[in-house]
C-alpha positions as a Markdown table, in Angstrom:
| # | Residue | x | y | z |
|---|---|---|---|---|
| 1 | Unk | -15.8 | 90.8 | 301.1 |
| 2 | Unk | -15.7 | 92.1 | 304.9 |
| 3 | Unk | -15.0 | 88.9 | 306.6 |
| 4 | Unk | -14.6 | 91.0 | 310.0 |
| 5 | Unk | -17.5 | 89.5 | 312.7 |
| 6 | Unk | -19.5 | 91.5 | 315.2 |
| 7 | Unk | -18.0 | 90.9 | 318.8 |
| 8 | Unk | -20.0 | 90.3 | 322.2 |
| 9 | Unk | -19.7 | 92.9 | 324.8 |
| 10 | Unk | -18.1 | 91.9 | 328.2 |
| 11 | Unk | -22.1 | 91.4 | 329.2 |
| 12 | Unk | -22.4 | 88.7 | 326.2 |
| 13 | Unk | -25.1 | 91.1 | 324.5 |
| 14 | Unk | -23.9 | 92.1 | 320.4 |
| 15 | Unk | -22.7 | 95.1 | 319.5 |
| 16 | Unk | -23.1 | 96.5 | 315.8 |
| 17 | Unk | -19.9 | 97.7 | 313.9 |
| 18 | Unk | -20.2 | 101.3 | 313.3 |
| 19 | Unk | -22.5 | 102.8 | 311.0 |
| 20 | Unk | -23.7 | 99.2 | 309.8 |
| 21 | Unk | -27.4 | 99.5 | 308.7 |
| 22 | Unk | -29.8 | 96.9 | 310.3 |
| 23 | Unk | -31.5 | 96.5 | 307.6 |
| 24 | Unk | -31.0 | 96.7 | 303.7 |
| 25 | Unk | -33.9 | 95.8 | 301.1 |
| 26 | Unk | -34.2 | 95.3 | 297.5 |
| 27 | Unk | -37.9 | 95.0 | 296.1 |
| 28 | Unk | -39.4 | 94.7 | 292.9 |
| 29 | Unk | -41.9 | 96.6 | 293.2 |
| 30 | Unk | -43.4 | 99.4 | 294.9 |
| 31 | Unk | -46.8 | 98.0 | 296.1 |
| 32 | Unk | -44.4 | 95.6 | 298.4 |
| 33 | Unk | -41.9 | 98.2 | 298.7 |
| 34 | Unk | -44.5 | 99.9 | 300.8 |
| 35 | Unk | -45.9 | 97.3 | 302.8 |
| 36 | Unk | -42.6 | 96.8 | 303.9 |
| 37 | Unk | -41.8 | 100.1 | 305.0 |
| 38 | Unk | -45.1 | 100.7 | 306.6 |
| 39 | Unk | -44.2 | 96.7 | 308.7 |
| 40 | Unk | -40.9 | 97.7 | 309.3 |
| 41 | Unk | -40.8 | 101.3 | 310.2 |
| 42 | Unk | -42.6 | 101.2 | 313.6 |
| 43 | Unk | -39.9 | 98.6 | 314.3 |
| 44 | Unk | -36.6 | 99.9 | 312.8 |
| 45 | Unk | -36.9 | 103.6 | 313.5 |
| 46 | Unk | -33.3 | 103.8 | 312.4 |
| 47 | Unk | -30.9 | 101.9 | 310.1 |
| 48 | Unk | -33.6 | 101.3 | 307.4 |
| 49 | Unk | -33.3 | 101.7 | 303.9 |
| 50 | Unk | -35.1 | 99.8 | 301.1 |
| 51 | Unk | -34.3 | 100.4 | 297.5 |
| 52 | Unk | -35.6 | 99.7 | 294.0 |
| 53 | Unk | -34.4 | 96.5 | 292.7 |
| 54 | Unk | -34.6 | 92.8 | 292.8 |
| 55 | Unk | -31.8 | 89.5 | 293.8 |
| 56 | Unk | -29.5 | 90.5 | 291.0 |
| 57 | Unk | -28.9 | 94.1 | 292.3 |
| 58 | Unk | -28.7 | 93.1 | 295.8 |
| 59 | Unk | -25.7 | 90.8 | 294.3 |
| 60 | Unk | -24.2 | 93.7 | 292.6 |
| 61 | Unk | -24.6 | 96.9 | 295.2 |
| 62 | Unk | -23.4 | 93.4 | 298.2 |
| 63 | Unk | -19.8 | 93.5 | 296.1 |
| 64 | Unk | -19.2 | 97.2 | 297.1 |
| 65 | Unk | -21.1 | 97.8 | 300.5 |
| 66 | Unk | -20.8 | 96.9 | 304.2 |
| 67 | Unk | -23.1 | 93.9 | 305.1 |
| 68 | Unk | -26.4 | 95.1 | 307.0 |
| 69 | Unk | -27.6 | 93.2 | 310.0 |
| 70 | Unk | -30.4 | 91.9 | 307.6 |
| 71 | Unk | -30.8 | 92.3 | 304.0 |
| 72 | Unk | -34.3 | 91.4 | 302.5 |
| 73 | Unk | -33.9 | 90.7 | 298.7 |
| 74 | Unk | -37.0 | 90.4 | 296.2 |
| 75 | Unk | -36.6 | 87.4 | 293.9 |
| 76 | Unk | -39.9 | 88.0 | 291.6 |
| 77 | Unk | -39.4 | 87.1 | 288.0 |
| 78 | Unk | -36.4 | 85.3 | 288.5 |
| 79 | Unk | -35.6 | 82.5 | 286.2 |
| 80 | Unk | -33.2 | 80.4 | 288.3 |
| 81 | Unk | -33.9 | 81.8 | 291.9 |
| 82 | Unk | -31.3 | 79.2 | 294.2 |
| 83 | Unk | -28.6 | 80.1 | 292.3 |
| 84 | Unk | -28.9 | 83.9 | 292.4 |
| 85 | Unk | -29.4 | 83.2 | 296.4 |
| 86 | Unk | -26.1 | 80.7 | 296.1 |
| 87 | Unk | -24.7 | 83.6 | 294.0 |
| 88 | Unk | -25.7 | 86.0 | 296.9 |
| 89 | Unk | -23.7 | 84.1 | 299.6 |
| 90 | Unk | -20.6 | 84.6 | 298.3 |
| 91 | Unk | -20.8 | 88.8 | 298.5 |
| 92 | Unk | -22.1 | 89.1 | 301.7 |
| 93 | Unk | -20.9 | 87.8 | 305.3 |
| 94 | Unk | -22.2 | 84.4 | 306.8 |
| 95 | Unk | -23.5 | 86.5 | 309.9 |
| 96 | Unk | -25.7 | 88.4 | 308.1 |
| 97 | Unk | -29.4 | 86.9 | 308.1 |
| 98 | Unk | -31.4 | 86.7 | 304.7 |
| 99 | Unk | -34.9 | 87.4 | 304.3 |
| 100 | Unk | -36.6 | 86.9 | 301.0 |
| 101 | Unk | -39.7 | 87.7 | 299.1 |
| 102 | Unk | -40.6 | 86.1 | 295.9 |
| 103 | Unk | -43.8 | 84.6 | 294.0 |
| 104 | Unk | -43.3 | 81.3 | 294.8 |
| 105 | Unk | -46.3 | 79.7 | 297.0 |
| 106 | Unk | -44.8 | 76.2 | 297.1 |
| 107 | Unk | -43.9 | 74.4 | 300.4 |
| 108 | Unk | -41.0 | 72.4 | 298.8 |
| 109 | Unk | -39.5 | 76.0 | 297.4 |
| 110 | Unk | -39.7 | 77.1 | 301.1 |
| 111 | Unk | -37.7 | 74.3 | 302.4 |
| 112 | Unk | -35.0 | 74.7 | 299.6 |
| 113 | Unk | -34.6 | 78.2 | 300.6 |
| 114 | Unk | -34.4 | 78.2 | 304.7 |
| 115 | Unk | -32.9 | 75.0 | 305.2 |
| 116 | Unk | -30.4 | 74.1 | 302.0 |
| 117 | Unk | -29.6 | 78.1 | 301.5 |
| 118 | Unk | -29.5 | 79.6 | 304.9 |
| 119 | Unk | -32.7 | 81.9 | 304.4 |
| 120 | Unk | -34.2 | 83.3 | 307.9 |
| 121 | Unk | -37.4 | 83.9 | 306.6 |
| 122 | Unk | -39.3 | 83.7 | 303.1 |
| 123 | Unk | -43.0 | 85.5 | 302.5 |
| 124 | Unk | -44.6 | 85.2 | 299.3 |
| 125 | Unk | -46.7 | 88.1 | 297.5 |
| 126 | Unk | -48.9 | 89.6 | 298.0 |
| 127 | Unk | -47.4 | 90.7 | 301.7 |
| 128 | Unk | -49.2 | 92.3 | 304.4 |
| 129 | Unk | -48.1 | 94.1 | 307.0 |
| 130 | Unk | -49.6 | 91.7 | 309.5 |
| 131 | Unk | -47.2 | 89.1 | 307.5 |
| 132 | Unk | -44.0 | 91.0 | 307.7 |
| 133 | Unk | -45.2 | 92.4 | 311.4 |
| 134 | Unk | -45.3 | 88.4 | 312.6 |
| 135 | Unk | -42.3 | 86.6 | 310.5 |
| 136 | Unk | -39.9 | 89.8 | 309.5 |
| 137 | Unk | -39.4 | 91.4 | 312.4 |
| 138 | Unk | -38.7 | 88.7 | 315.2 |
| 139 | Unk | -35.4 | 87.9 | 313.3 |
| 140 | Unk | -34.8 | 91.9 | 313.2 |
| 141 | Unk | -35.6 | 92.6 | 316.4 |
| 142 | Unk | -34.6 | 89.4 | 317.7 |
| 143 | Unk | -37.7 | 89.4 | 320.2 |
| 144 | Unk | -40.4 | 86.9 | 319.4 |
| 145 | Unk | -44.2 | 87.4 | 319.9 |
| 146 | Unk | -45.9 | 85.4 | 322.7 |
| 147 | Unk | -46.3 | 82.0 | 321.8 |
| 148 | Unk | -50.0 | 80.8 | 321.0 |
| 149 | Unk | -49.9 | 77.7 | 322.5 |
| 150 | Unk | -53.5 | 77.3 | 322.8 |
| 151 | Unk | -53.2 | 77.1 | 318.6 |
| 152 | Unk | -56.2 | 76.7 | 316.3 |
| 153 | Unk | -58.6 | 79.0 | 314.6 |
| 154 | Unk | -57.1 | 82.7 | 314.5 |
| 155 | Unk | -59.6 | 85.8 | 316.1 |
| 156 | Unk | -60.1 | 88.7 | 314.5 |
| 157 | Unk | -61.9 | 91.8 | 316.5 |
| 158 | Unk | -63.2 | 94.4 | 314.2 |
| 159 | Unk | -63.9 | 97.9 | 315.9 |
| 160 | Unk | -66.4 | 100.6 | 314.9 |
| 161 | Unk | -64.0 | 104.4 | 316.0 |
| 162 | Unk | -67.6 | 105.5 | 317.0 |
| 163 | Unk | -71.4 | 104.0 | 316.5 |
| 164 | Unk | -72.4 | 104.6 | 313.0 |
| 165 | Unk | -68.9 | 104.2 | 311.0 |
| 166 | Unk | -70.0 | 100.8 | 309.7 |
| 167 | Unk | -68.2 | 98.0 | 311.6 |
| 168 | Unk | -70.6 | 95.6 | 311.8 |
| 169 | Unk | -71.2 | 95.5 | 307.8 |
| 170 | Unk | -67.4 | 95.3 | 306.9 |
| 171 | Unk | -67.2 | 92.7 | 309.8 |
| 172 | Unk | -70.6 | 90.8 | 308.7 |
| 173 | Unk | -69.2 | 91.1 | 304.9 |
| 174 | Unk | -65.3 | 89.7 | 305.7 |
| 175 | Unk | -66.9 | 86.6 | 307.3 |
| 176 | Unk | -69.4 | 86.3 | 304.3 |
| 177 | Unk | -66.2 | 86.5 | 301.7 |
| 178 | Unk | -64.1 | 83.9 | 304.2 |
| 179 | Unk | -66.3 | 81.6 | 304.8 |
| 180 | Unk | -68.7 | 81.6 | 301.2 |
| 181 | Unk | -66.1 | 82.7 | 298.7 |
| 182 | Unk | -63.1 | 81.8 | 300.9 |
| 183 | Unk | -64.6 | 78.5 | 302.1 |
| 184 | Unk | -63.2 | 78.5 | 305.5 |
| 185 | Unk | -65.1 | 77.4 | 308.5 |
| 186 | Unk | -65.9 | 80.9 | 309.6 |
| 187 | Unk | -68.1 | 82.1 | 312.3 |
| 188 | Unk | -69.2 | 85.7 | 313.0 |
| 189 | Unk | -69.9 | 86.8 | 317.0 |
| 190 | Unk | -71.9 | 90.3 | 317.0 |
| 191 | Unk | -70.9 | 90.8 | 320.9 |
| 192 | Unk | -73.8 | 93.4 | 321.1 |
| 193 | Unk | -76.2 | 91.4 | 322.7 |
| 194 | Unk | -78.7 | 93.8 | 323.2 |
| 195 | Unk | -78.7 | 95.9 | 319.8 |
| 196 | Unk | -76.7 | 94.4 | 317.4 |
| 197 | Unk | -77.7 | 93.8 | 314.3 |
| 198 | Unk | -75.3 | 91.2 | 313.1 |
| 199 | Unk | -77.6 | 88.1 | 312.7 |
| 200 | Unk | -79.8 | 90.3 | 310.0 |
| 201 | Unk | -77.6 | 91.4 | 308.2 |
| 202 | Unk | -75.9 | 87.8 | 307.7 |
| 203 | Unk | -79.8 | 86.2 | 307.3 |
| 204 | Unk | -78.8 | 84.5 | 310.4 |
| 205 | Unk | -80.7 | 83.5 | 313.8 |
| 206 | Unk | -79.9 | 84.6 | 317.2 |
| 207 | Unk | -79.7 | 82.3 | 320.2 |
| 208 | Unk | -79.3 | 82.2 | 323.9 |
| 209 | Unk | -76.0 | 80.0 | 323.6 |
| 210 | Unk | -73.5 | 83.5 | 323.6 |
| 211 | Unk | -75.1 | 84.9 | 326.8 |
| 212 | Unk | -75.0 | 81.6 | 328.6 |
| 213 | Unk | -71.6 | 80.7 | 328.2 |
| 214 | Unk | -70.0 | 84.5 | 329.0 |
| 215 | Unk | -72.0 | 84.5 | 332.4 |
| 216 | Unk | -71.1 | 80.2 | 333.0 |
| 217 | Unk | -68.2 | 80.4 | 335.5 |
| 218 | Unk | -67.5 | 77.0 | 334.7 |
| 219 | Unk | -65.8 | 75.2 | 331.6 |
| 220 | Unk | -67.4 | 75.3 | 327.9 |
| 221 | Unk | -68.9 | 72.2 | 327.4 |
| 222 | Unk | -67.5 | 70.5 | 324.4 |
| 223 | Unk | -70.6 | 70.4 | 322.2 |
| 224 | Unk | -70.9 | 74.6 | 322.6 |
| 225 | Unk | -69.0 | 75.0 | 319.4 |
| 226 | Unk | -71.4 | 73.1 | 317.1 |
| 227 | Unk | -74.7 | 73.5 | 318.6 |
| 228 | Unk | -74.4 | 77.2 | 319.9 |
| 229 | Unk | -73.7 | 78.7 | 316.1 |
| 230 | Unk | -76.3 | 79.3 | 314.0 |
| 231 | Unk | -75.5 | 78.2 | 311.0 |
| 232 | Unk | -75.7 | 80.8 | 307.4 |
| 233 | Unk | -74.3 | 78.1 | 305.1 |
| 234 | Unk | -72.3 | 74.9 | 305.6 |
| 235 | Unk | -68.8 | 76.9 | 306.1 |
| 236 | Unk | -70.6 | 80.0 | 307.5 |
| 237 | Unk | -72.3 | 80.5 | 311.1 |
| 238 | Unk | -73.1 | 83.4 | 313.6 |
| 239 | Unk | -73.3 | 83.2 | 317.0 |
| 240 | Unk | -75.6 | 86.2 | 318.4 |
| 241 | Unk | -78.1 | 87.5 | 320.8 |
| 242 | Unk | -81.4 | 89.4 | 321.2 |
| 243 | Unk | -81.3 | 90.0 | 324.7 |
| 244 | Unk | -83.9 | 92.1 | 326.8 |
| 245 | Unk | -83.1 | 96.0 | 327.1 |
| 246 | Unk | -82.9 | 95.6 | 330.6 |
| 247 | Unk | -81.5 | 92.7 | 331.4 |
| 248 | Unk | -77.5 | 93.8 | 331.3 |
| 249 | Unk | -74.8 | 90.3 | 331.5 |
| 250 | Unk | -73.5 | 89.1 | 334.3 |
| 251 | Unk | -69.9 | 88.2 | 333.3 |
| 252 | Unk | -68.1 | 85.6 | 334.6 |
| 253 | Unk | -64.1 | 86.6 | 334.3 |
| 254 | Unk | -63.0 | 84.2 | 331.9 |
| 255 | Unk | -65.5 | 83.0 | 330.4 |
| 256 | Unk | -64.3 | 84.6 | 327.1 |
| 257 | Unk | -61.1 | 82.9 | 327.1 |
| 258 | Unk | -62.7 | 79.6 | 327.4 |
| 259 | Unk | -65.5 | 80.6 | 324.8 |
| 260 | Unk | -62.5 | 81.3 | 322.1 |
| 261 | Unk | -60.3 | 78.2 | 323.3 |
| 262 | Unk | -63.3 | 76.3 | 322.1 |
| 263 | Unk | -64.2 | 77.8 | 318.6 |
| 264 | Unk | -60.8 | 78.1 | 317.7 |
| 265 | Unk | -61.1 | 74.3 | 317.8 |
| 266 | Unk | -63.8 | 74.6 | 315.5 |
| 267 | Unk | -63.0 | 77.0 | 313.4 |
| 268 | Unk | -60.3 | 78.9 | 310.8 |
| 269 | Unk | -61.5 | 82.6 | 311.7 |
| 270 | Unk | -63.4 | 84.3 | 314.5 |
| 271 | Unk | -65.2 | 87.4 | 313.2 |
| 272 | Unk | -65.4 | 89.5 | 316.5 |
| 273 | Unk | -68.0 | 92.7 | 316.0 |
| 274 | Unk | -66.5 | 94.1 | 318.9 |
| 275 | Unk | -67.7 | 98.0 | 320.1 |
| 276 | Unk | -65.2 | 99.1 | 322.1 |
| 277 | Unk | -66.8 | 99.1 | 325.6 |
| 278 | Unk | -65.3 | 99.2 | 328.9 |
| 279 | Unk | -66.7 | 96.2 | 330.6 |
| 280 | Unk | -64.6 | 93.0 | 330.9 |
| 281 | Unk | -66.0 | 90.7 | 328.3 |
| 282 | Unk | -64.8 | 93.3 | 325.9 |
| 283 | Unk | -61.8 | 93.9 | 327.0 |
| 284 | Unk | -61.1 | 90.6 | 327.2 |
| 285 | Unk | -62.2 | 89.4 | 324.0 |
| 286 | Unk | -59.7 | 92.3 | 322.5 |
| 287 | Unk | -56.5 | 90.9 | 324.2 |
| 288 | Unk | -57.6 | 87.0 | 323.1 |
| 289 | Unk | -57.4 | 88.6 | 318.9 |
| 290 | Unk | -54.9 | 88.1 | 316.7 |
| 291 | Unk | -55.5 | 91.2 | 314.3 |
| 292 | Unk | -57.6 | 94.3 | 315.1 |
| 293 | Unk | -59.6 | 96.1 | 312.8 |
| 294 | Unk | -60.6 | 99.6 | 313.1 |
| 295 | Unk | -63.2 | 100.9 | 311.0 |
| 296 | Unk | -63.5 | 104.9 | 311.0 |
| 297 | Unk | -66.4 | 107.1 | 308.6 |
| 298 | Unk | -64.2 | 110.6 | 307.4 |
| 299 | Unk | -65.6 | 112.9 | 310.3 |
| 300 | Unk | -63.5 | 114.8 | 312.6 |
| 301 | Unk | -65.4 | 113.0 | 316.0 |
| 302 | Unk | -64.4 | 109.7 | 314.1 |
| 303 | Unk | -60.6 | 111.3 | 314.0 |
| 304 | Unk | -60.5 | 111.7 | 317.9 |
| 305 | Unk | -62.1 | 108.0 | 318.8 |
| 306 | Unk | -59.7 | 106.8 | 316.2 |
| 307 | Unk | -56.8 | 108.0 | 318.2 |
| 308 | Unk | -57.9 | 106.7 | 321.0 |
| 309 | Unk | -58.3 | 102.8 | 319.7 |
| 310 | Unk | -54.5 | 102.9 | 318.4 |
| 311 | Unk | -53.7 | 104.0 | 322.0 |
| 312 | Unk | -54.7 | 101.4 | 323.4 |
| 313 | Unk | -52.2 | 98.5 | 324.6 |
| 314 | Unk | -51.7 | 95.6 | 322.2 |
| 315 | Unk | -53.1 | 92.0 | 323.6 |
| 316 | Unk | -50.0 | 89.4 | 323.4 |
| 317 | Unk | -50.5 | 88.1 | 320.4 |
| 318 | Unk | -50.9 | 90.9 | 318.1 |
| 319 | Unk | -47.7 | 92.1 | 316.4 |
| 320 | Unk | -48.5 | 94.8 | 314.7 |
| 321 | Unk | -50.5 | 98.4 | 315.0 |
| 322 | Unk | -54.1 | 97.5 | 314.1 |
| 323 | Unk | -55.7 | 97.8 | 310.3 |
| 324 | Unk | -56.7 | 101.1 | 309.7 |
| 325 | Unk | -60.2 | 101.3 | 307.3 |
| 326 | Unk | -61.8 | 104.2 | 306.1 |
| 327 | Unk | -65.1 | 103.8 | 305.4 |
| 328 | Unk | -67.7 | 105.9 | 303.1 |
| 329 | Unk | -65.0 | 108.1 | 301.9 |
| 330 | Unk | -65.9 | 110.6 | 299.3 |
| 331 | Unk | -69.1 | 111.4 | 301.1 |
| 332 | Unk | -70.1 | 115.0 | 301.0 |
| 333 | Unk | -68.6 | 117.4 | 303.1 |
| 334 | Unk | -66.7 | 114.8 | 304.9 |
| 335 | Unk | -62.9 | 115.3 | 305.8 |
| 336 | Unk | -60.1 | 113.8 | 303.0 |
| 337 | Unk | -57.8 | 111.0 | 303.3 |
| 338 | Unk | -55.1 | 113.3 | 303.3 |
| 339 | Unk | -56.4 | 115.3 | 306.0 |
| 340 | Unk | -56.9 | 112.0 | 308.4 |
| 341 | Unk | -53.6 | 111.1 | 307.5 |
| 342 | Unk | -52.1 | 114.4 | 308.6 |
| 343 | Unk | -54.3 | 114.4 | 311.8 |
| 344 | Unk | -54.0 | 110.5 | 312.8 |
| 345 | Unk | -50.2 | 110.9 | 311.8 |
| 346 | Unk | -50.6 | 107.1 | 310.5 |
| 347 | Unk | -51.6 | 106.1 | 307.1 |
| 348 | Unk | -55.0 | 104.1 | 306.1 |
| 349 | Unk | -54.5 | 100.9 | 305.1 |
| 350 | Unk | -58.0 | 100.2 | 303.1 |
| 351 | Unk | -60.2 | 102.6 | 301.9 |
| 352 | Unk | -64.3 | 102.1 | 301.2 |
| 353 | Unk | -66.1 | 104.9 | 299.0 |
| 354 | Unk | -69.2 | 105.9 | 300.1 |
| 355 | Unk | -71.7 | 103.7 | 298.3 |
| 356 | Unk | -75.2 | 104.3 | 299.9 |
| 357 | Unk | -77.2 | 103.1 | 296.6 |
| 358 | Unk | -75.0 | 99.6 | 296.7 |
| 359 | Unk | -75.6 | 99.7 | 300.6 |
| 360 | Unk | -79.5 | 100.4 | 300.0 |
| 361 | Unk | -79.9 | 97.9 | 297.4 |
| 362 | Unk | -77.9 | 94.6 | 300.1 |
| 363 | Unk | -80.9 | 95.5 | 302.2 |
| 364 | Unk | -83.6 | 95.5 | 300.2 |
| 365 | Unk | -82.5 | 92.1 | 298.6 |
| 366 | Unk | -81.0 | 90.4 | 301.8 |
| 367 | Unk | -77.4 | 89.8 | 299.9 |
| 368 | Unk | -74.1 | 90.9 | 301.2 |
| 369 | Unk | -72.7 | 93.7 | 299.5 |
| 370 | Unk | -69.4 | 91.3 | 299.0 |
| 371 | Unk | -71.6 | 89.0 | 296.8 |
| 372 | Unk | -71.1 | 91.6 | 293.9 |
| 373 | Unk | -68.5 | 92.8 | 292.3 |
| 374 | Unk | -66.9 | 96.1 | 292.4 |
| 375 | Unk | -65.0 | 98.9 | 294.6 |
| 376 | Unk | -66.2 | 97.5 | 298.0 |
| 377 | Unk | -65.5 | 93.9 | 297.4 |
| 378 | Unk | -62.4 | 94.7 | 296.0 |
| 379 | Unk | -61.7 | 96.3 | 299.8 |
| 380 | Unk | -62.5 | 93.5 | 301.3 |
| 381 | Unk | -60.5 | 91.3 | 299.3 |
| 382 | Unk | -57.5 | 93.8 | 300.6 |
| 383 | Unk | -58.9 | 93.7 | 303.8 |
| 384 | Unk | -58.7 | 90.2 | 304.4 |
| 385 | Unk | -55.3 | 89.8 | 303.4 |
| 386 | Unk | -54.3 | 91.9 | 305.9 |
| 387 | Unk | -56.2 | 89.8 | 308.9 |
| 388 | Unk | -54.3 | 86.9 | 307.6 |
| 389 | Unk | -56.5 | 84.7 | 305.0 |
| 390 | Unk | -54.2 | 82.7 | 303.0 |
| 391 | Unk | -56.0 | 81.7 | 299.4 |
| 392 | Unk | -56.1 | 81.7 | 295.6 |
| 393 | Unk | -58.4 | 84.0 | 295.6 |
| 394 | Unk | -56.8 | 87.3 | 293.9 |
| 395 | Unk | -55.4 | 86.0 | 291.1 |
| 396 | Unk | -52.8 | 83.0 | 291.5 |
| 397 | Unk | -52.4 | 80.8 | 288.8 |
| 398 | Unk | -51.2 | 77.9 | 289.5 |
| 399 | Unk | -48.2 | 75.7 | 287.8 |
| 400 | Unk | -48.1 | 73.4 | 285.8 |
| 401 | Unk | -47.1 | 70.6 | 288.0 |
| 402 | Unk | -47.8 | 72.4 | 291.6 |
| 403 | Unk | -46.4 | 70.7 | 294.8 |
| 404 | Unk | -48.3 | 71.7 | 298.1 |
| 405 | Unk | -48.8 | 75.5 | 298.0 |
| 406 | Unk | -47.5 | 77.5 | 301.4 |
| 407 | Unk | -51.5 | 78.2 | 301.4 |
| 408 | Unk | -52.3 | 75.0 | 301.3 |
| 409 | Unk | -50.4 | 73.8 | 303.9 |
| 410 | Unk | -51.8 | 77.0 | 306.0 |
| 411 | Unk | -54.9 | 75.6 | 305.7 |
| 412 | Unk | -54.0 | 72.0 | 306.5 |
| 413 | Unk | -52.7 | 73.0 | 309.9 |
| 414 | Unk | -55.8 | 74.7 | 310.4 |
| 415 | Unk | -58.3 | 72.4 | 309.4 |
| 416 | Unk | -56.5 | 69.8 | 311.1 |
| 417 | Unk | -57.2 | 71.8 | 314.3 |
| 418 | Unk | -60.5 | 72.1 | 313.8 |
């Protein structure tokens, strides 16, 4: 074993030891094998390579290689994780910093792992980019995202590339699945308050409350968050307008801020329907989210606004590129994945077939198109792991004897917030 330490330069910053990679992986799999490249890759243009394999070859390839910076090893399926990860330590060098992904969605398991065993950082599957984005790649990078201090609810803004591509359903739909099937205290804002359309497709009422309080210079009043939202079910409301044609908002700078500090309180998600416009509620309402959403239809137009949104600046608390969705794909004569792809130069992260008889049918009977099963549900489901939602909801069974799940201690801090 190289016991030989990295040295500070005279300025006190580290310098890595000639061709040393920065990072080394082992996964188990190749769904996960690709989220992490796709986390990692806008992060560690160089130095990266992730290989086929799980704890046990990490130990084995460790005995005859050079330490990386970090090494990220998969421990699914493993019968007797802590000691492979004991047998791990003694083949690589103390400086190196351990990241681990396993199966394991138990808060006890965590602690055993990053405080008994040294582990930087430990994600269980199914990852996300989001995931790796906001817990891998501070302890690669060694930069940390903004801090939220504010904490509470998190904000999600979902973005249409251009009118027509079908944002306001997949938005309407996620906050249906959180907070119905997910049962988290969701609530939707359709920030069109002229035309949007978000209240009918959720069933929902519209209100004065969401004008009033982005034009009020002043601070939200505490009871805002409970009697502005019109409520869809007991874990599901939608705050939304029907303003007059001509009557355009008077913003008051910062009223948006205060607006979110307040529902975050409330809340476990923000749905944001959030058209790109530039006008300062907007704007601002896209630097206070945690995750962006942009939701693109397979036309070249769509291509060129697409580029556009993944230009734009990231607000401080987002640490990743935004989720790419293609939606109504397969539709006739419309452009290919594969020719997006090559034109964005950036992958899609969730695809939605074109489904105009299911979409017909959810208006004509007034029921989400998430309420039944099938291809677009099963996007959503994708979907909202990638915003963040934390549940048991694709297929975890649980043990025997389960201690506190990570989940379930996601959603305590939550809920204890709100």
């Amino acid at each position: 074993m190289d016991q030989s330490l990295e040295r500070g330069s005279p300025g006190g910053e580290k310098l890595s030891r000639p061709n040393r990679l920065t990072v080394l992986a082992f996964i188990f799999d190749s769904v996960s094998e690709q989220v992490l490249r796709d986390g990692l890759a806008e992060f560690v243009a160089d130095g990266l390579d992730i290989r086929r394999g799980n704890i046990k070859t990490a130990i084995t390839t460790m005995t005859r290689l050079q330490t990386p910076e970090v090494l990220i090893v998969d421990i699914s399926g493993e019968e007797y994780p802590l000691q492979s990860l004991r047998q791990l330590s003694e083949v690589v060098e103390p400086s190196v910093r351990v990241l681990v992904i396993g199966e394991t969605d138990e808060v006890e398991f965590y602690r055993d792992i990053t405080h008994g065993f040294g582990v930087a950082e430990y994600l269980f599957k199914p990852i996300t980019r989001e995931a790796v984005a906001r817990h891998f790649v501070p302890m690669i990078t060694h930069k940390t995202l903004r801090e939220d201090t504010a904490g509470g609810g998190r904000v999600v803004a979902v973005m249409a590339a251009r009118g027509g591509a079908g944002a306001t359903t997949i938005a309407g739909n996620i906050a249906w699945y959180l907070g119905i099937s997910g049962k988290r205290h969701t609530v939707f804002i359709d920030t069109d308050l002229h035309t949007g359309y978000g209240a009918m497709l959720l069933g929902g009422k519209t209100g004065p409350g969401l004008r009033m309080v982005l034009e009020s210079p002043d601070p939200v009043d505490p009871i805002f968050a409970d009697a502005a939202p019109q409520p869809i079910a007991d874990r599901l409301h939608i705050l939304a307008g029907d303003e007059p044609l001509l009557k355009p908002l008077q913003y008051a700078p910062g009223a948006a801020r205060r607006m979110i500090g307040a529902l975050r309180i409330r809340y476990n998600f923000i749905m944001l329907d959030l058209p790109f416009l530039p006008v300062a509620s907007h704007r601002e309402l896209l630097d206070l989210a945690h995750h962006r959403v942009v939701v693109m239809d397979p036309t070249l137009a769509s291509v060129r606004d697409t580029l556009r949104l993944l230009a734009l600046p990231r607000g401080p608390w987002q640490p990743q590129s935004p989720t790419l969705v293609l939606n109504r794909h397969g539709r006739p004569g419309s452009l290919t994945r594969k020719q997006i792809e090559e034109a964005l130069k950036t992958k899609i992260d969730v695809v939605i077939p074109d489904l105009p008889k299911q979409l017909q049918e959810s208006v004509g009977s007034g029921k989400p198109m998430v309420s039944v099963r099938g291809p677009f549900l099963n996007a959503i489901i994708d979907l909202s792991r990638e915003i963040g939602f934390v549940g048991l909801h694709d297929g975890f069974v649980a043990p025997a004897n389960p201690g506190m799940s990570i989940g379930g201690l996601f959603k305590g801090l939550v809920n204890s917030r709100g």
